[in-house]
N, C-alpha and C positions, 0 to 999 in steps of 0.2 A: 478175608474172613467172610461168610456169609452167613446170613441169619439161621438159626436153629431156631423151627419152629416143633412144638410138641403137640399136634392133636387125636392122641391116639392113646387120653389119658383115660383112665377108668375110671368110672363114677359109680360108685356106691355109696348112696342115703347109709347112715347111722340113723336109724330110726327112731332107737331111744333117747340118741341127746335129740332130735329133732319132738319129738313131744315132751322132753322137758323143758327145752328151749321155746315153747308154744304152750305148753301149758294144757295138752291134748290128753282126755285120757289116751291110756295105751290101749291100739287094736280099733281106734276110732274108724269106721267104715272109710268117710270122708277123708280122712288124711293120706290111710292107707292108700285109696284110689288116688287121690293126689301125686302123691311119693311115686306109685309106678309110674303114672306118664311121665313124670319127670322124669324118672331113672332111661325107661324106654326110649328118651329121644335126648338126654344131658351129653351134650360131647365139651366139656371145660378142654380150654387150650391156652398154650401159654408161646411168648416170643421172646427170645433176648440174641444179642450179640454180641461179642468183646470187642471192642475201641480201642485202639493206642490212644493213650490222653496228651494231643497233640501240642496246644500251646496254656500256658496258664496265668494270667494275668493276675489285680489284686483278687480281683471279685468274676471273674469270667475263668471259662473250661470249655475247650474245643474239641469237639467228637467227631472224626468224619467232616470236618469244614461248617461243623455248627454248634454256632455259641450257648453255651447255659451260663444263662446268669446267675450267682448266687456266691455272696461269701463264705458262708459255711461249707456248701459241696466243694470251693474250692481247694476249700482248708482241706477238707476229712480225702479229696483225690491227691493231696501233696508227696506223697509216698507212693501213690501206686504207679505202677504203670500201664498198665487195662482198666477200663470199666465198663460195665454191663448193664448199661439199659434191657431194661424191661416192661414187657406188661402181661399180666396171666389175667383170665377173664371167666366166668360161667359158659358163655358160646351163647352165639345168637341163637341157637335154638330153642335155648329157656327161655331167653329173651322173649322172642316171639310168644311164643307159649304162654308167660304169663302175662304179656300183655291183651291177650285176648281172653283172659281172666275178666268179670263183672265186678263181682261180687268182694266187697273191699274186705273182709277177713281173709277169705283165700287166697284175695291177693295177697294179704299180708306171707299167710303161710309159704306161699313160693317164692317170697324173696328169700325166706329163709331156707327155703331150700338150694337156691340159687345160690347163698352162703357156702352155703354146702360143698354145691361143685366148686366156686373159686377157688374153697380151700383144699381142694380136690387140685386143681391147679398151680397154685403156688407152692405146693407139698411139691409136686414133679418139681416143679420147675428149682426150686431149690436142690432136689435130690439131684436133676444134672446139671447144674452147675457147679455140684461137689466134687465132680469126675473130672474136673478141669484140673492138669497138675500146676501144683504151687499156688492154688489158690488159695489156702490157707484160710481162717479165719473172716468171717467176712462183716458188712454192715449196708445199710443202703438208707436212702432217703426218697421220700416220694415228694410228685411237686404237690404245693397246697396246703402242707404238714408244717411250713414255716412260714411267717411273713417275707423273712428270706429268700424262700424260692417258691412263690407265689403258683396257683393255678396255671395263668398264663402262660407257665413255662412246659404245658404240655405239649404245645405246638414245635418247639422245636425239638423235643424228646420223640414224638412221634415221627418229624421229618427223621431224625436219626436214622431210627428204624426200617424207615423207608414207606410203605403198605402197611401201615397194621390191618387195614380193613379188608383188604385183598389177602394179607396172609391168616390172619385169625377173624376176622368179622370186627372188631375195635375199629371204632369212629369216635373223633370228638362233634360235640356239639358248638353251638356257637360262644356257648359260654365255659368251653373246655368240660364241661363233664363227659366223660368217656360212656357210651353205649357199646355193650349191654350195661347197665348201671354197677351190677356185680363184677367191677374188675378195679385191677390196682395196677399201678403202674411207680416206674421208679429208678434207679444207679443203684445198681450192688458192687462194693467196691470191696477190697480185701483190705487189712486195718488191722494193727496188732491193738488198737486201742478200741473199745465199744464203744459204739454211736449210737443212741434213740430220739429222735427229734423229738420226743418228751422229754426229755431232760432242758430241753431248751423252750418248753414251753409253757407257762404260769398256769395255763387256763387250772380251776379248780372242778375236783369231783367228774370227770372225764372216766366216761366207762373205757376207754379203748388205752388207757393209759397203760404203757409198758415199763417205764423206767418214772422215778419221782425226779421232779424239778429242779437244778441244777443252779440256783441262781447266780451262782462265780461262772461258770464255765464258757458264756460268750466273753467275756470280758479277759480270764485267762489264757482262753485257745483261739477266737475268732476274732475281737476286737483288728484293725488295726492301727498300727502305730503310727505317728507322724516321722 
C-alpha cells in the first residue's frame, strides 16, 4: 500500500461565512484584498494510508511495526481490519504567508482563513476515503483529544506515515504541535458503532463540542477488567 497524497485540492474562500465569522462588514476593502492573496497562493493538502492493524494488545495497536498507545483506540480498532492514519493541513503556503503578517488583527483574520482551507482539506480527504470499498461507516480519533492518547502520540502516527513534511509540508514541533498550525491529524477507522472523543470528555461549555458527554461509557466499553 502506498501513501495517497491529495494536493491538488481547490480552495475557494466562502466569503460570507468568513465576515460573519470575523464580524467584517460585507465588501470590506481590507478583507477582500486579504481573501485574494490567500485564494491566489492556498494549496490545502491532505495524507493518509490503510494499515492492516497488525497486533493488539490491552492498551497498544500496531501499524506498519509502530506502536500507539491508547486504550480506547484500541478498543474502537477491535473490529476493524484497516486503519487510516491521517493528516489534512491548510499548506505551508498560508503558512508562510501569514506568518509574515504584522499586524495582530489580520493576523487574526488569516487564521481564519487558514480554517478555511483545512476544511477545504479534510472535506477531500474524507470524500476519498469514501471511495475505498467496504469501508462503510466510519469514526476516527485525533491524538491530544483524550488523556488517553495524549499529544505525544504524534510522533509515532507521523512515523507511520512516513514524510509528512516531504509529502505535504507537516512537521512537528518539539512539543508535538504540527506546522502549519491549521492542520489535524488522526485514525479513521470503520465502526458500525459512533465514536466522538466528546463523549468521553467532561470538559464544560467547549465550543468545538460534537457529541454531549457520556459519563457510563468508559466504564461500559473501555474500562478493563481484571
Amino acid at each position: 500500500m502506498t501513501h495517497i497524497v491529495l494536493d491538488s485540492i481547490p480552495f475557494v474562500l466562502d466569503l460570507e461565512q468568513l465576515h460573519q465569522r470575523l464580524h467584517i462588514q460585507k465588501g470590506s476593502p481590507s478583507a477582500v484584498d486579504l481573501a485574494g492573496e490567500a485564494q491566489a497562493i492556498g494549496r490545502p493538502k491532505a495524507l493518509y494510508q490503510p494499515f492492516p492493524i497488525e497486533i493488539k494488545s490491552p492498551s497498544e495497536v500496531i501499524l506498519h511495526g509502530i506502536t500507539l498507545t491508547s486504550r480506547i483506540l484500541r478498543v474502537n480498532l477491535d473490529s476493524a481490519e484497516l486503519a487510516y492514519p491521517f493528516i489534512a493541513t491548510c499548506g505551508i503556503e498560508l503558512e508562510t504567508w501569514s506568518n509574515k503578517i504584522e499586524d495582530f488583527l489580520v493576523r487574526f483574520w488569516a487564521d481564519a482563513i487558514k480554517e478555511q482551507a483545512l476544511n477545504c482539506a479534510f472535506c477531500a480527504l474524507e470524500q476519498h476515503m469514501s471511495t475505498h470499498p467496504n469501508l462503510g461507516h466510519t469514526s476516527m480519533m485525533n491524538p491530544g483529544s483524550l488523556e488517553d492518547w495524549p499529544l505525544t502520540q504524534q510522533r509515532p502516527l507521523f512515523a507511520i506515515l512516513g514524510d509528512p513534511q516531504a509529502l505535504i509540508g507537516v512537521q512537528l514541533s518539539d512539543s508535538c504541535l504540527m506546522i502549519p498550525n491549521k492542520s489535524v491529524s488522526g485514525i479513521c477507522f470503520p465502526t458500525n458503532a459512533s465514536f466522538e472523543s466528546c463523549q468521553l470528555c467532561p470538559r464544560e461549555n467547549c465550543q468545538n463540542r460534537r457529541a454531549p458527554y457520556d459519563e457510563s461509557l468508559f466504564s461500559t466499553r473501555y474500562q478493563m477488567t481484571s
